[in-house]
Structures are given as C-alpha cells and as structure tokens.
C-alpha positions as CSV (number, residue, x, y, z in Angstrom):
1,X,-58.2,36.5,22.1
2,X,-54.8,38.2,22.4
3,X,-52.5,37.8,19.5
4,X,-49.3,35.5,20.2
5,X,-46.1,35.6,18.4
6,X,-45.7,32.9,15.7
7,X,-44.2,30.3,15.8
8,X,-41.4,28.5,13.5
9,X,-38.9,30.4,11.5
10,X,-39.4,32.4,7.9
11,X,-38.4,32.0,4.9
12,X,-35.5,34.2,5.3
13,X,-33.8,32.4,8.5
14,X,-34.5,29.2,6.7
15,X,-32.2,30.1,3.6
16,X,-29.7,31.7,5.7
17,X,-29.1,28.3,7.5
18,X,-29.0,26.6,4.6
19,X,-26.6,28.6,3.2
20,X,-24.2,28.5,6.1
21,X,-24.7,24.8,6.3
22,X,-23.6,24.5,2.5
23,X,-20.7,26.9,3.2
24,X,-19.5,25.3,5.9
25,X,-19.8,21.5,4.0
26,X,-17.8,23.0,0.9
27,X,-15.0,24.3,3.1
28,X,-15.0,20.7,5.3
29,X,-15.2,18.2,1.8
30,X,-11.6,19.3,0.5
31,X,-10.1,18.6,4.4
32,X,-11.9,15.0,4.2
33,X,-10.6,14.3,0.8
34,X,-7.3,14.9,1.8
35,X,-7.5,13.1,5.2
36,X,-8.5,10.0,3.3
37,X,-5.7,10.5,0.7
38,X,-3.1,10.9,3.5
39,X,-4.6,7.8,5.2
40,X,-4.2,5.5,1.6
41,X,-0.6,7.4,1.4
42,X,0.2,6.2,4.9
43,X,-1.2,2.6,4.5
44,X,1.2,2.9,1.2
45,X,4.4,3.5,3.0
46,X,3.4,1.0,5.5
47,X,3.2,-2.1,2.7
48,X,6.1,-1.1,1.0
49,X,8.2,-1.6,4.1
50,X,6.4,-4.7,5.1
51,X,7.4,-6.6,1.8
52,X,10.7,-5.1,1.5
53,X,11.9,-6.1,4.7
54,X,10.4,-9.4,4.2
55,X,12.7,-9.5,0.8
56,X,15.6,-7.8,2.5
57,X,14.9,-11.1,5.4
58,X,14.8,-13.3,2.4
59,X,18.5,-12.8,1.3
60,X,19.8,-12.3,4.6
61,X,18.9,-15.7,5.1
62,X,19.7,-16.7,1.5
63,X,23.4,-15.4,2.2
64,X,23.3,-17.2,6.1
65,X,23.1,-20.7,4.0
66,X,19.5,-21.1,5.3
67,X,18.2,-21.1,1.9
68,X,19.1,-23.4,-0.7
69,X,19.9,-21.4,-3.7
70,X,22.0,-22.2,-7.2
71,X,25.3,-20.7,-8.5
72,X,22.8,-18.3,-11.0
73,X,20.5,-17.4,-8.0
74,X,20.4,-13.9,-6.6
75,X,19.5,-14.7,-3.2
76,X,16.0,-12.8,-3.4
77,X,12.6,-14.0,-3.6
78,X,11.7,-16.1,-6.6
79,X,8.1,-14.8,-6.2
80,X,6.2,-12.6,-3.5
81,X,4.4,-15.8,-2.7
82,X,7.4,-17.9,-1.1
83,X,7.3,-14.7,1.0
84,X,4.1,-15.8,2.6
85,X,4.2,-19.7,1.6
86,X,7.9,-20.3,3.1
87,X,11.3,-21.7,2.3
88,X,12.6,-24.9,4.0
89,X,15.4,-24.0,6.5
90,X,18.4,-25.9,5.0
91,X,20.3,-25.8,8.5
92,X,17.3,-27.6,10.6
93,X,17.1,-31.7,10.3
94,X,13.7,-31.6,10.6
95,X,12.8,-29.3,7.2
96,X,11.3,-26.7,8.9
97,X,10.5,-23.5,6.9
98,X,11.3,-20.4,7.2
99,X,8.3,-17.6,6.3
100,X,8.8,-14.1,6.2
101,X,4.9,-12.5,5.7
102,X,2.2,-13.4,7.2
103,X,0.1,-12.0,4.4
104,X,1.1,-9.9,1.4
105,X,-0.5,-6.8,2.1
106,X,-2.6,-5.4,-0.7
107,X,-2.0,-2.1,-3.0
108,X,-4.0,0.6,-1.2
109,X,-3.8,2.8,-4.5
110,X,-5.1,-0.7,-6.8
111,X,-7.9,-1.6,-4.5
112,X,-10.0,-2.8,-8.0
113,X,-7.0,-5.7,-8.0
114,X,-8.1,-8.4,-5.7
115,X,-5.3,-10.5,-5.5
116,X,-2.3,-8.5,-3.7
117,X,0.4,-10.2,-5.6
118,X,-1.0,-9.0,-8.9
119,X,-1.3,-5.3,-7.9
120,X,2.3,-5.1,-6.9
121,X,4.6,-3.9,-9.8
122,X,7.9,-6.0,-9.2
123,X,11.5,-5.2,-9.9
124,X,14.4,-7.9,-10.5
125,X,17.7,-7.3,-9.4
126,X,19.1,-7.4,-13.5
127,X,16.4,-4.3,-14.2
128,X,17.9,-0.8,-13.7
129,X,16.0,1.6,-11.3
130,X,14.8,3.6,-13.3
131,X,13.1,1.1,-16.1
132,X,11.9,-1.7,-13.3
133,X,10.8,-4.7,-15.1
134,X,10.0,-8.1,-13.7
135,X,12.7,-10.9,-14.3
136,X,13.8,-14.3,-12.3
137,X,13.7,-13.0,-8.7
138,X,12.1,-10.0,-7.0
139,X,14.5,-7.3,-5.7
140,X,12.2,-4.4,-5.0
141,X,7.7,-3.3,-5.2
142,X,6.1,-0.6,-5.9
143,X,2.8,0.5,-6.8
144,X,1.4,0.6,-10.1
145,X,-0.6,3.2,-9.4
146,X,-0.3,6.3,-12.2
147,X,-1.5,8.8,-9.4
148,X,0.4,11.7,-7.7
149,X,1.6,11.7,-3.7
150,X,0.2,14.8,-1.7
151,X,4.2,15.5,-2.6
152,X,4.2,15.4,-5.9
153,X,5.8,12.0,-6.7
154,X,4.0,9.5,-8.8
155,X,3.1,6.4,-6.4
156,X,5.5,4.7,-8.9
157,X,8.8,5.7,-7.3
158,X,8.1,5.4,-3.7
C-alpha cells in the first residue's frame, strides 16, 4: 500500500494559529473598549442637549406668559418631571398643556440608576457653576458620573 501524506495539521501549525489568533484579539479588545466608550460619550452629549433645550423651552415659555409663575419664581423647571408631565398653557381657554420631553432620557454613564430623574445631578439657578447644588428650580444637568471623557474632563462638567 503506498504511503499517503497525513492528514490534519501538527502540533506546531496548531500553536502558531493560536498565537496569531490571541495577538490579533489583544490588539482588537482596546479598539472595542474605546468604540463602546465613545458610543456612551456620544449618547451623553446627546441627553444633555435634549433636557437642556427642553429647560431652555421651559423659560422661554415661562418669560412668553404661557406659564404661570410667582414674583419669587425663576422661570425654570420646578422639577425634570413637569418637563415630561406638562404645564398648563395659561394663554389657551381650554387649559391645554404645554410638554417639552417626551421622556427624560436616562444617564448613559449611571445605567445601575433606574429611574432617569434620580441619575441626573441638578443645578438651580441660585448655585454657582462651579459648586452646583440642587435648590427650588432646575437651571442646568449633568452627570453624576466620577469617570473621565476620552478628553480628559470628568463627565461632571460637560
């Protein structure tokens, strides 16, 4: 019986492609971590202007008269839920409201916090920037994250 060639690969192709398989994992796991951290980041930005405009839309129609407010009112958001639950319209007969979010969108750096308007760190307007703290209305958000950006700034002062 002539003698044929075997067949299958030895021991020494089988740890070489193992070893380029783990090389080439090693160098793609960093790229996927940071793809995914650039994706939260991006979702980040994205929330942050949501509810801000929806607060900035909040005391534009505040100052219009379409909000009834007192002479110690600010003209922002008493909470980020009349956001989302609505104001009535103090210029239509029929006491329509006025709503300004849909949905709060959640923290993407707190996803632990289940409920979106707990996650959100919130600034009044009688806090300084630099020292927000919560007070009678809500001027500003941010994240109450204590991690780092991709560029270097806490997720704080975005």
């Amino acid at each position: 019986m002539p003698f044929r060639g075997s067949r299958g690969f030895t021991l020494i192709e089988l740890v070489i492609t193992v070893a380029i398989v783990a090389l080439l994992a090693s160098v793609a796991l960093p790229v996927v971590e940071m793809t995914v951290q650039r994706n939260r980041e991006q979702d980040l930005r994205v929330a942050l202007r949501e509810i801000r405009t929806a607060i900035d839309a909040y005391k534009r129609a505040s100052d219009e008269g379409r909000i009834v407010k007192t002479i110690k009112d600010t003209g922002y958001p008493p909470t980020l839920a009349a956001l989302v639950d609505g104001v009535v319209d103090a210029r239509t007969p029929d006491k329509k409201k006025i709503y300004f979010l849909r949905r709060l969108p959640p923290d993407p750096m707190q996803p632990s916090i289940k409920d979106p308007i707990d996650a959100w760190g919130k600034r009044s307007y009688a806090s300084p920037p630099d020292r927000p703290e919560e007070g009678d209305d809500v001027f500003d958000v941010y994240s109450r994250s204590d991690s780092v950006g991709i560029n270097g700034r806490p997720y704080r002062e975005w």
